[in-house]
N, C-alpha and C positions, 0 to 999 in steps of 0.2 A: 512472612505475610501470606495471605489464602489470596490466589489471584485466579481469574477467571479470564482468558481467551479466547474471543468470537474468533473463529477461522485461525485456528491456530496450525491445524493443518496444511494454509497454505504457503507459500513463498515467504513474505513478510513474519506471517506470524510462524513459523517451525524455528525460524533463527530468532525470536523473544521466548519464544518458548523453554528451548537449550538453554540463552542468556538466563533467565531467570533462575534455570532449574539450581545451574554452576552457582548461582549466589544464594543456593539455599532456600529457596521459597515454596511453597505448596500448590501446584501448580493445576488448575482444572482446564479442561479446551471440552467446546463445542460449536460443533463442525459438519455439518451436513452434507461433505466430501461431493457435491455435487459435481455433474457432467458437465461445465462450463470449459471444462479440461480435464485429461483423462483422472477417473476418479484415484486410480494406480500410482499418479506421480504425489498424490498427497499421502496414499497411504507409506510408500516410503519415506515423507516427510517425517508421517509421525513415529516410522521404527528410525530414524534419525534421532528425535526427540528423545524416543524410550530412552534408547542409550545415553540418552546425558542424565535421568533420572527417572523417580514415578510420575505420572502424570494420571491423574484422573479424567478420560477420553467420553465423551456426553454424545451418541451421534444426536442430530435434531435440527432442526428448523427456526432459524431468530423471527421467523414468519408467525410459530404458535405458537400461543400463549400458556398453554399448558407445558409445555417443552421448556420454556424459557423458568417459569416457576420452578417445575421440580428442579433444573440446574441449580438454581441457586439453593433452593432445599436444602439441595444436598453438596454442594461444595462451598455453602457459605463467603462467600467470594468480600476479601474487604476493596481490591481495587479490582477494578475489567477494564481491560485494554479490549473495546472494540473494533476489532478486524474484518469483520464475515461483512460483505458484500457481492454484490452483484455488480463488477469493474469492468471498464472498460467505454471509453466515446462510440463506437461503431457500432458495437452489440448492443447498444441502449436505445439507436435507433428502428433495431428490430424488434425489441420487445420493452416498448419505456413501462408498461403498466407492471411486467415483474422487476423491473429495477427501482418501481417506486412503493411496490408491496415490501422489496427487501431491505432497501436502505431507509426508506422512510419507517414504516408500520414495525420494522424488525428494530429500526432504532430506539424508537417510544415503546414498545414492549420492553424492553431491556432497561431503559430509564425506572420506567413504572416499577419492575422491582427491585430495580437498584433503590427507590423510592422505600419502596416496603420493606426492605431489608436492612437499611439504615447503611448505604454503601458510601464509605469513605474517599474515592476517586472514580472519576468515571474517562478513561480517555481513548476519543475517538479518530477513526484512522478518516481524512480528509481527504481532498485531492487538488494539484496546482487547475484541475480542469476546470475549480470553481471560476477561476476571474475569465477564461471567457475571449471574449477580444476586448482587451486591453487596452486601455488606452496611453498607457506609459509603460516601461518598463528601466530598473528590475519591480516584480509584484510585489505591493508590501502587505501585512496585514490593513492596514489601515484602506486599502483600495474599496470603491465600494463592487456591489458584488451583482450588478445589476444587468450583464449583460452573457447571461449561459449559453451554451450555442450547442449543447447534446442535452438528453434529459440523465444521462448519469451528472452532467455537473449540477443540473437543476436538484437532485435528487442529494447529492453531497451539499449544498447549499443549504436545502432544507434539515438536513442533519445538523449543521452546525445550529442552527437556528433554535433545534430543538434543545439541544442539547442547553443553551444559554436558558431556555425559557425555565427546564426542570431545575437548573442547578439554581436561577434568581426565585423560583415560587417553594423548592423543596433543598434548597444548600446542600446540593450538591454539587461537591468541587468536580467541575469539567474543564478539560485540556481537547481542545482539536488541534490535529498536527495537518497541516496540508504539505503531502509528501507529495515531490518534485519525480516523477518517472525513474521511478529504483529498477536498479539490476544488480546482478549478480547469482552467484550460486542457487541455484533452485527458481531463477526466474520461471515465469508462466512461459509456455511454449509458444505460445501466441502473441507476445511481445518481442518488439522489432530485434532489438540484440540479439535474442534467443532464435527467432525466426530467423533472422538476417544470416548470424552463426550456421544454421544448419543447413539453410538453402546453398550458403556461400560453399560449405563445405565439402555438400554433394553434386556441386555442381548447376544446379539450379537458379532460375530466374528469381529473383526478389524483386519485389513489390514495391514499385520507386516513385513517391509520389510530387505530382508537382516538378519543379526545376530543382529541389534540392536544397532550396533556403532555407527550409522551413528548421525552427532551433528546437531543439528541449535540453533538458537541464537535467542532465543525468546524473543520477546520486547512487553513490554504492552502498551496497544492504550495509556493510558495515557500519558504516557513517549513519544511515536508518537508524537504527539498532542502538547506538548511542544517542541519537535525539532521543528515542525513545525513553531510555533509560533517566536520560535529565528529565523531559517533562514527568517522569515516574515519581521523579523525586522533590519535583518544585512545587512548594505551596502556594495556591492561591484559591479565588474561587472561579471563577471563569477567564482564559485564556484562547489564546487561538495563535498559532505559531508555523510559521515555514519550515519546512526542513528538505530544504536542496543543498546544490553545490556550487550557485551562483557563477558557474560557465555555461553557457548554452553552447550544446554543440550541434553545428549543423547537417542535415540530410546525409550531405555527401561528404563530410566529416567523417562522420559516422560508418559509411561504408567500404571510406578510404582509410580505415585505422581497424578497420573489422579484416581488410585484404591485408593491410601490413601483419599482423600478426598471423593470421590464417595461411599465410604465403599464397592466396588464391585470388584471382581475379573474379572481381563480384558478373553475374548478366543479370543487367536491368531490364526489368519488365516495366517501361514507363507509363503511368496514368495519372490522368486527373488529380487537382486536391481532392479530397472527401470531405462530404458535408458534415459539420460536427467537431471538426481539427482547427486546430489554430496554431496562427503562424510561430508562435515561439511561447513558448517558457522560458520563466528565469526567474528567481527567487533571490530575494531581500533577506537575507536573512539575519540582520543585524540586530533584531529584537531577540529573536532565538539565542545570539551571540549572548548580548548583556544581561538578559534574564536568567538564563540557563547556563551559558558556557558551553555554546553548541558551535563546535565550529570544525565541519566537514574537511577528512584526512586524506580522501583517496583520489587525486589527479587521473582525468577519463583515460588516460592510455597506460596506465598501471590499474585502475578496475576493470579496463578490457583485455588486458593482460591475464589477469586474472581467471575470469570470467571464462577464459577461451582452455585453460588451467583446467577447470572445473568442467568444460564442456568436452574435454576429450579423455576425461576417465572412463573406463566402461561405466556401464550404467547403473550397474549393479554396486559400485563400489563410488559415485557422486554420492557425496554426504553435508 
């Protein structure tokens, strides 16, 4: 099948991309490798990727509309797994107007010619930061979605939103997965594992916010990776599905299983909540389960295991 990859270059999308290649599929990315993080760590992403197969590589912008046309032109895409955002709660509060040119205007661009091109699946990458503060937990889909507290969740909200409108007025089959705080191999440097990992390593203060309570619901790319695949494969016409690992693990959790494997004692650099976070994550993911057959493999102290694996090869040879 001809498949199309928004931000295939990054974290999330370099490990569907591999996946796909190994099963055979024709595979396109476009990716506008941008500075959000060094533009370097994606480019070895995608000589990652090469080596698991051909990949036709589009650089551009989901921003313009000319960019997004000729992609499709020319790699004819029957399903796109939309990946390419502008991520992250803090960074959005610096610049919410380009996180709402990228995930909004980049998303409806992409719709529109999945519209004109007559595209058979359309499935978008979500985030647990939609619900917000909560007011129950675990999150189900069913929650309503009314209380955002960054404009990236406001801006993943409106995503999904859109996505329902094109698939009810133009039938096209949409899937949004709202993924629960992934890590692993190839994580962004800027997220707490990866950060947590390197500051812990070298010695270094980490950024310790609040007293420590605070939960998220760590999922490993792997387990990502197979949600993905099921909602790839599950017919309907409009869905919207969890994919975490339904354990919240706490702050100090977190930094006390990043020392035990590390062998290193963490130094806290302790501050404030930040405005935009929320007190915990945790995913329902029991629609995922019966609809799909999703049901998350990797226990957090074996994906940190992992993860720490992965973070101590040289750099040239993380793959």
């Amino acid at each position: 099948m001809r498949i199309l990859i928004t931000g295939g270059a990054g974290f999330i999308g370099s490990h569907l991309s591999e996946r796909l290649l190994r099963e055979g599929h024709e595979l396109a990315i476009l990716d506008d490798l941008n500075d959000f993080y060094s533009p370097d760590v994606k480019r070895a992403n995608l000589e990652a990727v090469k080596a698991a197969g051909p990949v036709d590589f589009h650089y551009g912008d989901i921003r313009d509309a000319e960019t997004v046309e000729k992609v499709f032109s020319a790699a004819r895409p029957e399903v796109v797994f939309h990946l390419a955002a502008r991520a992250g709660v803090r960074p959005s509060l610096e610049q919410p107007v380009l996180y709402e040119e990228t995930n909004v205007r980049g998303t409806m661009l992409l719709l529109e010619a999945a519209r004109r091109h007559g595209l058979r699946k359309f499935l978008f990458a979500s985030s647990s930061s939609i619900y917000g503060i909560a007011n129950q937990v675990p999150f189900s889909e069913e929650d309503h979605l009314n209380l955002p507290v960054s404009p990236y969740a406001a801006t993943k909200i409106a995503g999904e939103k859109i996505c329902f409108t094109w698939s009810h007025l133009y039938n096209i089959p949409a899937i949004c997965l709202r993924f629960f705080t992934v890590y692993g191999a190839r994580q962004r440097p800027d997220l707490a594992i990866h950060k947590f990992t390197r500051l812990i390593d070298a010695g270094k203060p980490i950024p310790f916010f609040g007293d420590g309570s605070a939960g998220r619901d760590y999922t490993f790319i792997d387990d990502i990776i197979e949600g993905l695949m099921a909602a790839f494969r599950y017919e309907c016409r409009y869905e919207v599905f969890n994919l975490g690992n339904s354990h919240p693990v706490l702050l100090r959790d977190l930094v006390a299983e990043l020392e035990s494997v590390l062998g290193k004692r963490a130094i806290l650099d302790r501050q404030p909540d930040q405005p935009g976070d929320v007190p915990i994550t945790y995913a329902d993911t029991s629609k995922a389960a019966r609809l799909m057959g999703f049901r998350p493999q990797t226990p957090f102290p074996e994906g940190i295991r992992k993860f720490v694996e992965w973070y101590r090869q040289p750099v040239a040879a993380r793959r």
